[in-house]
C-alpha positions as CSV (number, residue, x, y, z in Angstrom):
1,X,0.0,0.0,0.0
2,X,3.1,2.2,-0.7
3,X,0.8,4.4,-2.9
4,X,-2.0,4.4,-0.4
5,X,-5.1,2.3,-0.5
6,X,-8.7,2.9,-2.8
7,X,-10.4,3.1,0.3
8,X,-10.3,4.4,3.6
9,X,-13.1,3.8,6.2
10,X,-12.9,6.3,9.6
11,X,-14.8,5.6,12.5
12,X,-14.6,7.9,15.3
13,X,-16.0,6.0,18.5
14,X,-16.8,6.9,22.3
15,X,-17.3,4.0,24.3
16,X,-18.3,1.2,22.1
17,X,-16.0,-1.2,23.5
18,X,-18.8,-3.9,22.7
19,X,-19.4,-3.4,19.2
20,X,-15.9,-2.8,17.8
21,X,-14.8,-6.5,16.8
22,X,-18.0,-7.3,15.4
23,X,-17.5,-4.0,13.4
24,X,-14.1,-5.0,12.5
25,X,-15.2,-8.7,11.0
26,X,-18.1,-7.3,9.2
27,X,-16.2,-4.5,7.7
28,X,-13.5,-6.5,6.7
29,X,-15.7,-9.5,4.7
30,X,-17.4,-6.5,3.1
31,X,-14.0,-4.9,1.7
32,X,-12.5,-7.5,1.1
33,X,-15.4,-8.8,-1.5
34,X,-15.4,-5.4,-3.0
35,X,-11.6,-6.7,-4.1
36,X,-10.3,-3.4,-3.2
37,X,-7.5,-2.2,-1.1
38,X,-8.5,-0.8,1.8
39,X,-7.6,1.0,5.7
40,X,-9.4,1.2,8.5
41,X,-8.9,4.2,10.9
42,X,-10.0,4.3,14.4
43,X,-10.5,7.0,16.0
44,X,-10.6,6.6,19.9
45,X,-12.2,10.1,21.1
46,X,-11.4,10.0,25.0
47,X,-12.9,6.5,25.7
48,X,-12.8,4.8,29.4
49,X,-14.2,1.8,28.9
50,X,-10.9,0.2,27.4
51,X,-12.4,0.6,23.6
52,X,-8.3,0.9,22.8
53,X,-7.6,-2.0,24.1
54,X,-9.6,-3.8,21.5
55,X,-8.3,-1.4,19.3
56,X,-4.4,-2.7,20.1
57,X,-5.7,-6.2,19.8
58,X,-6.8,-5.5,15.8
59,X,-4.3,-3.6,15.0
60,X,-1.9,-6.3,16.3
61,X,-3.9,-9.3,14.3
62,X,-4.7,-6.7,11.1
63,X,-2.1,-3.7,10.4
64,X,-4.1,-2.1,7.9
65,X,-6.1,-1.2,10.8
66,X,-4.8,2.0,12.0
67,X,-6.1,3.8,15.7
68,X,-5.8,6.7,17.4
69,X,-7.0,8.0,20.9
70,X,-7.6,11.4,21.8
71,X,-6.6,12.4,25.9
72,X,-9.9,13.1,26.6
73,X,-13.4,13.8,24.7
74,X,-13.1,16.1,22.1
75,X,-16.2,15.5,20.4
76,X,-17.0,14.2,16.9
77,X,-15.9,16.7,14.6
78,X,-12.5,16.4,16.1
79,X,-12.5,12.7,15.6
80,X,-13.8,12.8,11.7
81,X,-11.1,15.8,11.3
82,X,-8.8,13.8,12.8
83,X,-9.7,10.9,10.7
84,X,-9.9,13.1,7.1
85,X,-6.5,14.1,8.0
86,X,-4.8,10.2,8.9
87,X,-6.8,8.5,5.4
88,X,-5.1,7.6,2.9
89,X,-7.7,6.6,0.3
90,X,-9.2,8.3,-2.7
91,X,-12.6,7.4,-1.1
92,X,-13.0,8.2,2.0
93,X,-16.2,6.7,3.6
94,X,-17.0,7.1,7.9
95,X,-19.4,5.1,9.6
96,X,-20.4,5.2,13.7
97,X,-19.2,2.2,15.5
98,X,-22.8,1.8,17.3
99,X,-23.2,-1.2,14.3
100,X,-26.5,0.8,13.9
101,X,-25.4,1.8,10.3
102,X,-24.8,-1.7,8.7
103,X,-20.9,-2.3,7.1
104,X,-22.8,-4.2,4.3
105,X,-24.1,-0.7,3.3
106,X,-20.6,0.7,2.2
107,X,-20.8,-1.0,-1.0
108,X,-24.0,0.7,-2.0
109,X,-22.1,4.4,-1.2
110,X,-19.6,3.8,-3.4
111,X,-21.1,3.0,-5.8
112,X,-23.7,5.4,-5.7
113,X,-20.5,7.8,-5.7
114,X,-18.9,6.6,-8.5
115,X,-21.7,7.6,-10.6
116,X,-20.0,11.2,-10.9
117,X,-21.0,12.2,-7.4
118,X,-18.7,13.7,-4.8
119,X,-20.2,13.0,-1.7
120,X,-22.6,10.6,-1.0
121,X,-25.0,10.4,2.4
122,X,-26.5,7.7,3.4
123,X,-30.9,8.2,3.9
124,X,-32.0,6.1,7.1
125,X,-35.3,6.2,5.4
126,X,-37.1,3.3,8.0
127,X,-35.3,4.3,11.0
128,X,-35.0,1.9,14.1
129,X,-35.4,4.9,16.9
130,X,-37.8,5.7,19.7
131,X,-40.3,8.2,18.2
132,X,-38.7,11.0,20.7
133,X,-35.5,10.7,18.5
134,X,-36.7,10.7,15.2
135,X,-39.9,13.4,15.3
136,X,-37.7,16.2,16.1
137,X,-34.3,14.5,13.7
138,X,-37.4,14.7,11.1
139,X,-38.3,18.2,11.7
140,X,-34.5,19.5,11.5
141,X,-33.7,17.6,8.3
142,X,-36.7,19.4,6.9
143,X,-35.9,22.8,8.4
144,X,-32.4,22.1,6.8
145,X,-33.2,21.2,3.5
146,X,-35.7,24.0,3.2
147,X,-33.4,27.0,4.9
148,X,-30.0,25.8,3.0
149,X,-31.8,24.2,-0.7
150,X,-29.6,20.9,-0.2
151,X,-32.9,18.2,-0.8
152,X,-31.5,15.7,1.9
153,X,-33.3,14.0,3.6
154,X,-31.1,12.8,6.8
155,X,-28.3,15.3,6.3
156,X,-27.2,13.2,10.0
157,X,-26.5,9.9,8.9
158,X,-23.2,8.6,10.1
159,X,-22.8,6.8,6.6
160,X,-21.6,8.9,4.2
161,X,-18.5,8.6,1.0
162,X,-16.3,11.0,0.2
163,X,-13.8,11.8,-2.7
164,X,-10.5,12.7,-1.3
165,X,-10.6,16.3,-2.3
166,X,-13.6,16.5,-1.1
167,X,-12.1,16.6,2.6
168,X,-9.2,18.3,1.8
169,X,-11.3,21.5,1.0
170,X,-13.7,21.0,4.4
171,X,-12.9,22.8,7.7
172,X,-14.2,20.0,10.2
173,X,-15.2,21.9,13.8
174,X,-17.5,22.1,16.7
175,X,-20.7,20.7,16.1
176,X,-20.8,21.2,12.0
177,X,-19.6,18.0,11.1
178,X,-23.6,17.5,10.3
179,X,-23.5,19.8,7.9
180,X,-20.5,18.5,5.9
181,X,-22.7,18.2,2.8
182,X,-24.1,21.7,2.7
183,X,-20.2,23.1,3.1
184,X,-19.7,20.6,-0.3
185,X,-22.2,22.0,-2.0
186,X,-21.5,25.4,-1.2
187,X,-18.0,24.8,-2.8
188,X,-19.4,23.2,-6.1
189,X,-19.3,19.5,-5.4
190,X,-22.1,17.0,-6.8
191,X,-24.1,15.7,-3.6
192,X,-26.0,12.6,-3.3
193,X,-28.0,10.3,-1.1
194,X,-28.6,6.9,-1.1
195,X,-31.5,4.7,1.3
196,X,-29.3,2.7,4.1
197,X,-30.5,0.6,6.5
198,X,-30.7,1.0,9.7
199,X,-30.5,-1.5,13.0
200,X,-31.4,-0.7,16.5
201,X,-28.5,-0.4,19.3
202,X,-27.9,-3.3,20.5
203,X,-24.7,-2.5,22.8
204,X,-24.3,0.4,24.9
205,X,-26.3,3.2,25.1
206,X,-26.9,6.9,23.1
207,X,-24.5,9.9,23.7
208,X,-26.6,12.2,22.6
209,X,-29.2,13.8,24.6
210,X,-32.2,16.0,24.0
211,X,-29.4,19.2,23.9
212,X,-28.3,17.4,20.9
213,X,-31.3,19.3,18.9
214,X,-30.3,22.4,20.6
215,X,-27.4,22.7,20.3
216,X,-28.2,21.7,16.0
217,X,-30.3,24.3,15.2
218,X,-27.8,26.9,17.0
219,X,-25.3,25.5,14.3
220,X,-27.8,25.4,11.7
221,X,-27.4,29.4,12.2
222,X,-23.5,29.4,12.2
223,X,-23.8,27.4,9.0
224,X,-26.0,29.7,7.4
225,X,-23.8,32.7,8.3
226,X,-20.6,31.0,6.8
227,X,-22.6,29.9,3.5
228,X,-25.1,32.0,2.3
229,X,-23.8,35.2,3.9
230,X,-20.1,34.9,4.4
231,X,-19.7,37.0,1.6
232,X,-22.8,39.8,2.1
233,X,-23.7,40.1,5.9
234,X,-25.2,43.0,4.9
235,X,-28.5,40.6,3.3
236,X,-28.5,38.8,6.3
237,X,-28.6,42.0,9.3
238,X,-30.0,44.5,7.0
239,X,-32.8,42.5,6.0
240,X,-33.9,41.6,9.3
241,X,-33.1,45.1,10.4
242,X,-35.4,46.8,8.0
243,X,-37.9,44.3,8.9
244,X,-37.9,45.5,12.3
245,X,-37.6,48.8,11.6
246,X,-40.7,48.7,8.8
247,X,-42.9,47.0,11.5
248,X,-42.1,49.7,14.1
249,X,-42.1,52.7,11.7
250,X,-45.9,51.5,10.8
251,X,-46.8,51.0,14.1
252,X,-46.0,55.2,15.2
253,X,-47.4,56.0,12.1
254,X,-50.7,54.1,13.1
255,X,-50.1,56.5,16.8
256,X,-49.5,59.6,14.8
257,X,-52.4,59.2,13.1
258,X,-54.6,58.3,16.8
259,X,-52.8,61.1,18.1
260,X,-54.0,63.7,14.9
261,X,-57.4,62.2,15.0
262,X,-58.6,62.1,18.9
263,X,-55.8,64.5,20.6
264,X,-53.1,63.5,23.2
265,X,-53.2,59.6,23.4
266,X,-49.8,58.8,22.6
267,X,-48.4,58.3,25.9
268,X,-51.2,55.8,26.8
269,X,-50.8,53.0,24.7
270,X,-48.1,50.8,25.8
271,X,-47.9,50.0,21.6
272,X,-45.3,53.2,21.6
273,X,-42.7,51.5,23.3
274,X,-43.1,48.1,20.8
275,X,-42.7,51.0,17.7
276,X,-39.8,52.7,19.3
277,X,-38.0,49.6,20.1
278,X,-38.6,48.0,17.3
279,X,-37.2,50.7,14.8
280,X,-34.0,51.4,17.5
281,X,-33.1,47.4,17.4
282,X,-33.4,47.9,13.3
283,X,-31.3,50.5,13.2
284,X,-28.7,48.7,15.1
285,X,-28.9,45.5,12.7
286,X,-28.4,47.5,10.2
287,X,-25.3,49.2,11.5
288,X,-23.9,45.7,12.3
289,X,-24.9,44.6,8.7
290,X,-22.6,47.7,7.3
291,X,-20.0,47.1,10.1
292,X,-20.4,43.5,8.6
293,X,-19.5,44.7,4.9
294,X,-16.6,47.2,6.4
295,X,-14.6,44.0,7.7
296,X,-15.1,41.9,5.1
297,X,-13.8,45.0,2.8
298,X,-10.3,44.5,5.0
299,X,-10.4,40.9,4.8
300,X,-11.1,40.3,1.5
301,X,-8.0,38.2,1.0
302,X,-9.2,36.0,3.9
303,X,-11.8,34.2,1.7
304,X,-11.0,30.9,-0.4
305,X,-12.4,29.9,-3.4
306,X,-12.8,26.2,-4.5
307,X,-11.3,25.3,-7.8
308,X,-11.9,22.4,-10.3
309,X,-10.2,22.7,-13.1
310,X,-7.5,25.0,-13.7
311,X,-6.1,25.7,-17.4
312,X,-3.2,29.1,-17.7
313,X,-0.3,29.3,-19.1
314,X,3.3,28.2,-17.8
């Protein structure tokens, strides 16, 4: 594998001591009947329940299985980073190690990207969740789709393939390792989705909690910001500012005319305050939607652009 293998599968894991050799088996018999070369990459993100340990024992029976362990929990995005960083492969796929998304799905990924697609995300279309888990994962996939115009339907799926460039050109970070396909297609690259299935847990238990939704519509913001308004912050807080500043200009307008019409009433009606604060908080979106453009004026040379094909002279 001096050249580096086709295909590199990263797992970042948290306590999933349990699952990890069944993983292993599976995920081996399904590369190795693709008749591909492949690596495996563990990645150990602060663990205490001896999930290394396994790992050592692969590695030691399998060296194209490669581990690392972080000194304490990081959180996911700092594993897959850590992961896109360590592979190897021109296709890049990453699973979770809760053996809830199925190794004999990986074949179906890559194929689906070798269609011309750049990254492909795997659709738990018949998910095998309590109902508390997979209303609200329902509502944000649909708030997502709508709010960024990538049609996915389970932007969250664990099982996803990548082309190599692909990863080179995303920042991983945070929480927005979710949103990994609306960053791709942002930056030009074909997206595509494919129905998995999907398995209850059957060792261990969730690491997520109900923060989890939280926490991913806070990002859903962040991700907005850095995609549709990286570039014109001025669209984002101007509009909203002149929003607020119509509504409350209308409203004292409505008072001006009460006050015209049946004398000195202005100071009774509780309504004055809404207009005035309305049209002050506008004003002040607006001047951080200008402040917004200043910066970006300065910084211009801050921004990358993501190229395809490149054809100049010597």
């Amino acid at each position: 594998m001096a050249s580096g293998p086709e295909i590199s599968v990263v797992v970042p894991l948290f306590n999933e001591r349990e699952s990890l050799r069944e993983l292993y088996l599976r995920l081996r018999k399904v590369l190795e009947e693709m008749g591909r070369s492949w690596e495996m990459i563990f990645v150990d993100d602060g663990s205490t329940d001896g999930s290394f340990l396994e790992l050592e024992a692969i590695h030691r029976e399998d060296p194209r299985v490669r581990a690392f362990r972080f000194r304490r929990n990081y959180g996911k995005a700092a594993a897959l980073d850590m992961g896109f960083r360590e592979a190897r492969g021109e296709i890049i796929v990453t699973m979770d190690a809760d053996l809830q998304d199925l190794p004999e799905e990986v074949p179906k990924l890559v194929a689906k990207l070798e269609e011309g697609y750049d990254l492909v995300s795997g659709w738990k279309r018949r998910r095998k969740d309590p109902i508390s888990k997979r209303l609200p994962s329902k509502v944000f996939n649909w708030t997502i789709s709508k709010l960024t115009g990538l049609p996915l339907h389970d932007i969250n799926c664990g099982l996803k393939a990548y082309r190599r460039e692909v990863v080179r050109d995303l920042s991983v970070y945070g929480h927005l390792h979710r949103f990994l396909p609306v960053f791709a297609s942002r930056q030009g690259y074909r997206v595509g989705e494919v129905e998995v299935a999907h398995h209850p847990r059957r060792y261990g238990r969730s690491k997520y909690g109900p923060g989890r939704f939280v926490h991913g519509f806070l990002d859903l913001m962040t991700v907005l910001m850095l995609t549709k308004y990286l570039t014109r912050p001025l669209h984002l807080f101007g509009g909203a500012g002149l929003a607020f500043s119509a509504v409350g200009f209308c409203i004292n307008s409505y008072l001006v005319y009460l006050k015209f019409r049946y004398g000195n009433l202005m100071g009774k009606y509780p309504l004055l305050w809404l207009g005035i604060l309305l049209m002050v908080v506008g004003v002040q979106l607006l001047s951080t939607g200008l402040l917004g453009e200043l910066i970006l004026n300065l910084r211009r040379e801050g921004i990358s652009y993501s190229v395809k094909e490149r054809l100049d002279g010597a």
